[in-house]
C-alpha positions in Angstrom: 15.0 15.6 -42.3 15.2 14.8 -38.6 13.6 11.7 -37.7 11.0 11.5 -34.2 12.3 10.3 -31.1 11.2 7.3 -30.2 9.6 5.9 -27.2 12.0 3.8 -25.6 10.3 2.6 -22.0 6.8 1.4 -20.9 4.8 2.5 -18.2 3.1 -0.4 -16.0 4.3 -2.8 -18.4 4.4 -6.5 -17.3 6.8 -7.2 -13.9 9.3 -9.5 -14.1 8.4 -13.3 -12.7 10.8 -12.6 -9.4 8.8 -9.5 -9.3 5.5 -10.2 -9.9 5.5 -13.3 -7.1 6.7 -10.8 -4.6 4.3 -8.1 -5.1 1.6 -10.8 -5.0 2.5 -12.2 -1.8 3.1 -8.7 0.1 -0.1 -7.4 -1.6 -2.0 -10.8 -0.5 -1.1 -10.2 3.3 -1.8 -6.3 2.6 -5.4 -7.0 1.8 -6.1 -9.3 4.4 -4.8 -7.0 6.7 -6.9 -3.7 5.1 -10.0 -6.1 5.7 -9.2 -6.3 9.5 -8.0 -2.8 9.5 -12.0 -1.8 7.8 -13.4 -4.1 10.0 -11.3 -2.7 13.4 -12.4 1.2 12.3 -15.9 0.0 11.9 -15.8 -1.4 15.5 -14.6 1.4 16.8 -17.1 3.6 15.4 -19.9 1.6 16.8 -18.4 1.3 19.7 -17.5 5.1 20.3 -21.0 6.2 19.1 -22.9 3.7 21.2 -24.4 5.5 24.2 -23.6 2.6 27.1 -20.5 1.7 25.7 -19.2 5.2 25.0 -17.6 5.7 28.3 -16.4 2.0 28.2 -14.2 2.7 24.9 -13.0 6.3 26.1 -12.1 5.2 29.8 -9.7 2.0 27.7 -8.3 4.0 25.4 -7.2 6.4 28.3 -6.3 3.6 31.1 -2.1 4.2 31.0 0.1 1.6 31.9 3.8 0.9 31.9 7.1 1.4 34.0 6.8 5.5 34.7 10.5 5.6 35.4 11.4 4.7 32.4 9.0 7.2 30.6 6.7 4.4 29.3 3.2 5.1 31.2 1.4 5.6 28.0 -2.3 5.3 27.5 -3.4 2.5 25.3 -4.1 4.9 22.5 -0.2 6.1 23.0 0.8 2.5 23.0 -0.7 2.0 19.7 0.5 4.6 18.4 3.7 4.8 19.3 4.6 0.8 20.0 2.2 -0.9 17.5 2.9 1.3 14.7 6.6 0.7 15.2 6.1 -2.7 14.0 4.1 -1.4 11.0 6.9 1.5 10.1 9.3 -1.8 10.2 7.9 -3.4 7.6 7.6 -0.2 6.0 10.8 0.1 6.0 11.9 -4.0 5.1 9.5 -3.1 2.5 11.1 0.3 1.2 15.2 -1.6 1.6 13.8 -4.3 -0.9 12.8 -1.9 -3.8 15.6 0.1 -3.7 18.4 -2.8 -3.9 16.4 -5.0 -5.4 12.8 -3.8 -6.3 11.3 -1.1 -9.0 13.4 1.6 -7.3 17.0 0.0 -7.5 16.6 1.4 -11.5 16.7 5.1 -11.4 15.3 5.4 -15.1 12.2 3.0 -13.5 12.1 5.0 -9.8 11.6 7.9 -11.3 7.7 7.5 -12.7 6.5 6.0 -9.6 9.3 9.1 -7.4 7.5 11.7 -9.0 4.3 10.4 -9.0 4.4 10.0 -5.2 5.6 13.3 -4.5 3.4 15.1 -6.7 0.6 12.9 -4.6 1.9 14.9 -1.1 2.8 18.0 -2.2 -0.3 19.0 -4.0 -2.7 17.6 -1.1 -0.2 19.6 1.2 -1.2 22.8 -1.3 -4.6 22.4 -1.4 -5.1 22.2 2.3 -2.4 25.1 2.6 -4.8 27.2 0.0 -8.4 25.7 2.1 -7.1 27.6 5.3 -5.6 30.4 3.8 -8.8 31.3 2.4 -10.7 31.0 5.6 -8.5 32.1 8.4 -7.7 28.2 9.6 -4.4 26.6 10.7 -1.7 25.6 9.1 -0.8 22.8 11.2 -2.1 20.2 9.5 -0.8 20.4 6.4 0.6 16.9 6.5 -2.9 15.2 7.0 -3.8 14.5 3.7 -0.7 13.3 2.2 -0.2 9.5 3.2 -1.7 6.8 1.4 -3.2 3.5 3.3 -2.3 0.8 1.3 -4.0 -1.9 3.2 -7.1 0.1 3.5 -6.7 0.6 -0.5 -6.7 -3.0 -1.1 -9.4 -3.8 0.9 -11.3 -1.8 -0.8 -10.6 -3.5 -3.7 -11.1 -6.9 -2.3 -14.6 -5.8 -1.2 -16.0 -4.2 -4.7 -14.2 -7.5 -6.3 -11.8 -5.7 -8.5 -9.7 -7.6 -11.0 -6.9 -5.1 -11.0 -4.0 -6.0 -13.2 -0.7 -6.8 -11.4 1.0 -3.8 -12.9 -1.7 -1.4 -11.6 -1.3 -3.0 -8.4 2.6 -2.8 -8.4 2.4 0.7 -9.3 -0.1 1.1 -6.3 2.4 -0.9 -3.7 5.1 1.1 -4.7 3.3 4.9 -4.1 2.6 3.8 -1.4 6.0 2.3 -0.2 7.4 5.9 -1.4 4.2 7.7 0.6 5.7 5.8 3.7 8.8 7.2 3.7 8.5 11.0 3.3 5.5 10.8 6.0 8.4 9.1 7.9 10.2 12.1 7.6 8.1 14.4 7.8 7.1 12.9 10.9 10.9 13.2 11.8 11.2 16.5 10.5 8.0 18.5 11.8 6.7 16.6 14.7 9.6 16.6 17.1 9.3 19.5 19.0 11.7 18.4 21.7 15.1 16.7 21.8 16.6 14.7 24.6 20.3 13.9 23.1 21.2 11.7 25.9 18.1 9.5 24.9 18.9 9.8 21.1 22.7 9.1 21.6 21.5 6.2 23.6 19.4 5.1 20.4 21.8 5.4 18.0 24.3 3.5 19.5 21.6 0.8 19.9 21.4 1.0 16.3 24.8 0.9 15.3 24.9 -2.5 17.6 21.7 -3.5 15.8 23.6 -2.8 12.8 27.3 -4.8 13.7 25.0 -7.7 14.9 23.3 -8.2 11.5 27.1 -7.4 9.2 28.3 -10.3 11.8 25.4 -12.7 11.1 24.5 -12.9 14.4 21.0 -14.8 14.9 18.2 -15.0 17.2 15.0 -13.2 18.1 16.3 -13.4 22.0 18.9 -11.5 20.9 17.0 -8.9 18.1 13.6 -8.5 20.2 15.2 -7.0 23.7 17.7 -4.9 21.5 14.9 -3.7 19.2 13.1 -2.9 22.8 15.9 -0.6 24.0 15.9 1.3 20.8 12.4 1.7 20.8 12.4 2.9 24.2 15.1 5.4 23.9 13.4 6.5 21.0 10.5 7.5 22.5 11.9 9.3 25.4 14.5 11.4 22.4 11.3 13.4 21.4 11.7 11.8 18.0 8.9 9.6 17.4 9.0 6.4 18.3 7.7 4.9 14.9 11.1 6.2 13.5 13.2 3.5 15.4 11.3 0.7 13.4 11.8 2.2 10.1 15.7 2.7 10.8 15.6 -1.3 11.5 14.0 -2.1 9.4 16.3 -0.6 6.4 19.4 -2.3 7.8 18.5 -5.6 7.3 19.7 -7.3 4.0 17.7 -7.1 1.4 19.6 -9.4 -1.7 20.0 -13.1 -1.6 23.5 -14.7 -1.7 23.7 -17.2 -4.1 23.1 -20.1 -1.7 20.0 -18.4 -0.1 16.3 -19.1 -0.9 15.5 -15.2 0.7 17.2 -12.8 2.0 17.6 -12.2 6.0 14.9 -9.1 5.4 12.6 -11.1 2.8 12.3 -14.2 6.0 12.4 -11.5 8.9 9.2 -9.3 6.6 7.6 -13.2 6.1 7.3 -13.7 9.7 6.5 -10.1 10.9 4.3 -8.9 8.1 1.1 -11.1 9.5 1.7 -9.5 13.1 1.7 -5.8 11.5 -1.0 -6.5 9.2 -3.1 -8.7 11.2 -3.0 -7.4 14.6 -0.7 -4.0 15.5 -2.4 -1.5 12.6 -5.8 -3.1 13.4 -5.2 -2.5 17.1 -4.1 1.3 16.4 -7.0 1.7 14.3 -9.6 0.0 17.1 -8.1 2.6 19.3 -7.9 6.0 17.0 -10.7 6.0 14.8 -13.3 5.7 17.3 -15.1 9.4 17.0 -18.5 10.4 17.9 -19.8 10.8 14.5 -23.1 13.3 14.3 -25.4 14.9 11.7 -23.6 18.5 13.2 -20.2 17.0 13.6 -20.5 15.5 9.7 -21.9 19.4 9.0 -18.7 20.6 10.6 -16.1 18.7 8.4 -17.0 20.7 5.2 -17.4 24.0 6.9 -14.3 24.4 9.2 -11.2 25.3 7.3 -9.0 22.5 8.6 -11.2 19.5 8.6 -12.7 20.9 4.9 -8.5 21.1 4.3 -8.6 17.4 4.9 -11.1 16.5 3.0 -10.5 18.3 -0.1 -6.7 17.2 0.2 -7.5 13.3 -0.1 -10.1 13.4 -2.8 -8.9 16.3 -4.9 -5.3 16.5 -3.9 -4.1 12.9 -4.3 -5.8 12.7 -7.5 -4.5 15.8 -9.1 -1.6 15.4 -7.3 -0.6 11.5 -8.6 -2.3 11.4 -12.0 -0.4 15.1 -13.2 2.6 14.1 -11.9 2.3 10.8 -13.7 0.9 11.8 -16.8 4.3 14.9 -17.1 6.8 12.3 -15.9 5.5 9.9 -18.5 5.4 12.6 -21.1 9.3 13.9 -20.6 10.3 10.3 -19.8 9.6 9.5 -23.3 7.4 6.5 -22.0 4.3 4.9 -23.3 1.2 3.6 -21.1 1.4 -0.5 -21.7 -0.7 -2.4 -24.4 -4.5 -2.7 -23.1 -4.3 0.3 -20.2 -5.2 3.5 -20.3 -4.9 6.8 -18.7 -8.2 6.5 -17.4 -6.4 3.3 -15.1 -4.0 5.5 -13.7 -6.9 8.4 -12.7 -8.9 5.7 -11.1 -5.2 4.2 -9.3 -4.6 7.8 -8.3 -8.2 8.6 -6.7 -8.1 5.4 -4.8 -4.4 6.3 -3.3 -6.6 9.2 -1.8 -8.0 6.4 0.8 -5.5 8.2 4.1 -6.1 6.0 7.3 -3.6 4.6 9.5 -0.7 7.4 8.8 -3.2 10.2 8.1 -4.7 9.9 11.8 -1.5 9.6 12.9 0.0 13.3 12.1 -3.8 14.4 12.6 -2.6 13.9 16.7 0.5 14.8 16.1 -0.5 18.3 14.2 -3.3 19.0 16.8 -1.7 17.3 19.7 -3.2 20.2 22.5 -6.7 20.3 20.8 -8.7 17.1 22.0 -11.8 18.8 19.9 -10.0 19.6 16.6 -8.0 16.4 16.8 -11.8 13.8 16.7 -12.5 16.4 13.6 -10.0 16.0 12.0 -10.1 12.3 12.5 -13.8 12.7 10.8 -12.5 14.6 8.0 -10.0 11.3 7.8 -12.8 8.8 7.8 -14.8 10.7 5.5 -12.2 12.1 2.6 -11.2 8.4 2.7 -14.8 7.0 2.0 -15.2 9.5 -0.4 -12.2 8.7 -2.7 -13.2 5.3 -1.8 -16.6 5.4 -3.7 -14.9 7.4 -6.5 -12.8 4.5 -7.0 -15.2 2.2 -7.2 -17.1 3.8 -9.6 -14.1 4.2 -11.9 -12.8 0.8 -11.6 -15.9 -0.7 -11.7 -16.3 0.8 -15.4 -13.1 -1.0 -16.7 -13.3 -4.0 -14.7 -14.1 -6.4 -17.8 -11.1 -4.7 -19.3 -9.7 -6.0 -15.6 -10.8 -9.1 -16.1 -9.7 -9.8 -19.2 -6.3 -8.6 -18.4 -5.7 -11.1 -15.6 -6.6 -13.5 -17.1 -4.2 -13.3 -19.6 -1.5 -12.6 -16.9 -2.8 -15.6 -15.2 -3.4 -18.5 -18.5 -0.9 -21.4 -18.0 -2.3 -23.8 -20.6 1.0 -26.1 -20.3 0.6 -26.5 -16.4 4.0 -26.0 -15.6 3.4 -23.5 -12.9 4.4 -20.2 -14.6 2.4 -17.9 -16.7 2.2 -18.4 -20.6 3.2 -14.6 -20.8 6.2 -15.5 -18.9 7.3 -17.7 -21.5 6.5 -16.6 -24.9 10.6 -16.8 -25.6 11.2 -20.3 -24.5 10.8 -23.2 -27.2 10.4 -26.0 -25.0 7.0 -24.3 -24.0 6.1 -24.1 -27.5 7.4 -27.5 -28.0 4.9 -28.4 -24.7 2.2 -26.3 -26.1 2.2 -28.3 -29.5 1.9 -31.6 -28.3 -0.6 -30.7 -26.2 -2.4 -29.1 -29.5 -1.8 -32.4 -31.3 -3.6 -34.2 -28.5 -6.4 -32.1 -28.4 -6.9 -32.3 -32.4 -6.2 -36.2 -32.1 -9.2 -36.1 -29.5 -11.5 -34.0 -31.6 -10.9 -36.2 -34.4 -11.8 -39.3 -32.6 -14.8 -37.6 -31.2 -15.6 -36.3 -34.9 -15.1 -40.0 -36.0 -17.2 -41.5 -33.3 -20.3 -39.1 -34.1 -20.1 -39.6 -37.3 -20.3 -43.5 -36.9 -23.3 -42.9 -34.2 -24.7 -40.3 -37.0 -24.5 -43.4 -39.3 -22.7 -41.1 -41.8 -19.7 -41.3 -41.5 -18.3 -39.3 -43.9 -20.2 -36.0 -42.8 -17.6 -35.2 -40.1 -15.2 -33.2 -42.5 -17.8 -31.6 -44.4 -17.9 -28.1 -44.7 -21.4 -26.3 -43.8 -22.7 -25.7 -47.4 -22.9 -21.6 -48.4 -26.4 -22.0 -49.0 -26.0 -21.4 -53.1 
């Protein structure tokens, strides 16, 4: 008789130490920076829907400046787009280089769970806003909308409803998202360049390939990275290829593994000091400046009546859901997987509704997509702001549900009754923590003893301490 197969991996089992310190301190930084990123779009929609200060915020976001023959007059808006979010798609990138030589994704048999997942989590909001304007006459053109993730916006979320999300649900979150980044990079590559300059382009590249000699050398120094990094960028934008694309290459060539006399890596350091000035003030900025739309009860009426806005909409809440948990649930079932001890696949539904929060790269290829249609570009930055608050208070119900489960999870993950700095679940295998963990036993039942002694003697029976309470026969 043949015997079952086995299942012989674990789905958003425990990280590794190495691991789990990493993911903690990027998602740390991630969710301070989603609480300025809520708070900048919240400014901006006051601001933009304020009657004295509308003109005020429309007249900054279109004041241009720069050298014009060098093809950098930009607006402000196009300066945060194009220049702030370079510095966001380059830790994007730092980020996406550490996975995959030394992260989740360096392990094919592990990538391939969290792969799938994230490009089941495009392709079917893609579909569903493909099938919204097929049905209803609307454009095609923003078919890319609803398929990024905002990972900072995500965790804010969760650091606002006070979620005690386990460290594996969050890892699992981190990396969609890291995997999100780079197909919108490319599909931002692939579908939004609608003009090539190849002298500009050949000029980048060859800035690169310095960029990338400097780094094999060991060169140092941000007066020699910054200008160089400047150049690219600038020859980037004036290619036709978007300038976000330049960060993203940089990003990716630095080194990502530790030699053995190094605390971090050159791109661990480098994503240390330029992670705070992404997070903290270049996605804010490029939120203060795109999400400010005049929000109305007709404009609001409009987002779930007009094909390509409704698209949007039903892309982020419906899409990414269907999208991330099926392709999740089918990897893990021909994976031969299993969901770790104490979750359930009612975690990864509520993980996959609350990757259908689309912000900062979502408005992005909402300008790119409708780039000659001021009107249809403020909708469909309003079907943004609203598919995303919807999936947000989806979430929040459905975490909310399981957040003793949560609760207790963490705490487990987070126990360390020995005090030597690392987790008890850490180091189940190690007998000089057991060895630690018994002598601190024996000195707790020494303690209780005296205690037990020292009532008794107060008690004036003495001899009552060790009795047993009697059975009441």
């Amino acid at each position: 008789m043949a015997t079952p197969r086995t299942r012989d991996r674990t789905f958003l089992g425990r990280l590794s130490l190495p691991e789990r310190t990493i993911v903690t301190n990027a998602l740390r930084a991630e969710t301070v920076g989603g609480v300025l990123l809520l708070l900048a779009a919240v400014v901006a929609l006051i601001w933009s829907n304020t009657g004295v200060l509308h003109s005020a915020y429309e007249n900054i976001g279109h004041f241009s400046f720069g050298p014009a023959t060098l093809g950098l007059h930009l607006s402000v808006q196009h300066w945060a787009a194009d220049g702030l979010l370079a510095i966001f798609f380059f830790v994007a990138g730092i980020e996406l280089k550490r996975e995959l030589v030394a992260g989740d994704l360096r392990d094919p048999r592990a990538a391939v769970l969290p792969v799938i997942a994230a490009l089941c989590g495009m392709a079917v909001p893609a579909v569903v806003y493909a099938l919204t304007n097929a049905a209803d006459g609307g454009s095609f053109a923003g078919w890319a909308v609803p398929t990024a993730t905002d990972i900072a916006f995500a965790l804010a979320v969760l650091a606002v409803i006070g979620t005690s999300l386990p460290s594996a649900l969050r890892a699992f979150l981190l990396t969609l998202a890291v995997v999100d980044d780079l197909f919108a990079i490319l599909i931002i590559a692939v579908f939004f360049t609608n003009r090539l300059d190849f002298v500009a382009l050949g000029g980048a590249m060859v800035g690169l390939v310095v960029f990338w000699v400097l780094l094999c050398k060991g060169v140092g120094g941000w007066y020699v990275y910054v200008p160089l990094a400047l150049v690219i960028w600038g020859l980037m934008h004036n290619s036709g290829v978007h300038a976000t694309i330049a960060g993203v290459a940089m990003g990716l060539m630095l080194r990502c593994h530790r030699h053995e006399d190094e605390e971090h890596s050159p791109g661990e350091y480098i994503e240390h000091l330029v992670r705070p000035l992404s997070a903290g003030l270049a996605v804010p900025l490029f939120a203060l400046f795109n999400a400010g739309v005049v929000i109305s009860g007709g404009a609001l009426g409009d987002v779930f009546t007009r094909p390509e806005t409704l698209g949007v909409v039903l892309g982020l809440v419906v899409g990414k859901t269907v999208g991330i948990f099926g392709g999740t649930w089918l990897a893990v079932r021909f994976t031969r997987a299993t969901l770790s001890e104490g979750l359930a696949w009612a975690d990864v539904f509520a993980v996959a509704t609350l990757a259908g929060i689309g912000f900062t790269v979502s408005l992005l290829i909402g300008e790119l997509a409708f780039a000659g249609d001021a009107v249809l570009t403020d909708e469909v930055k309003t079907a943004v702001l609203v598919g995303s608050l919807i999936a947000a208070l989806c979430a929040t119900v459905l975490l909310k549900i399981r957040n003793a489960k949560y609760r207790a999870l963490c705490a487990d993950e987070e126990r360390d009754e020995d005090l030597d700095g690392i987790p008890d679940v850490y180091a189940d295998d190690d007998p000089a923590y057991h060895l630690r963990m018994a002598e601190i036993l024996e000195r707790r039942a020494a303690e209780h003893r005296r205690l037990a002694a020292l009532k008794g003697a107060v008690s004036g029976s003495p001899s009552d301490a060790g009795k047993q309470p009697s059975s009441g026969r």
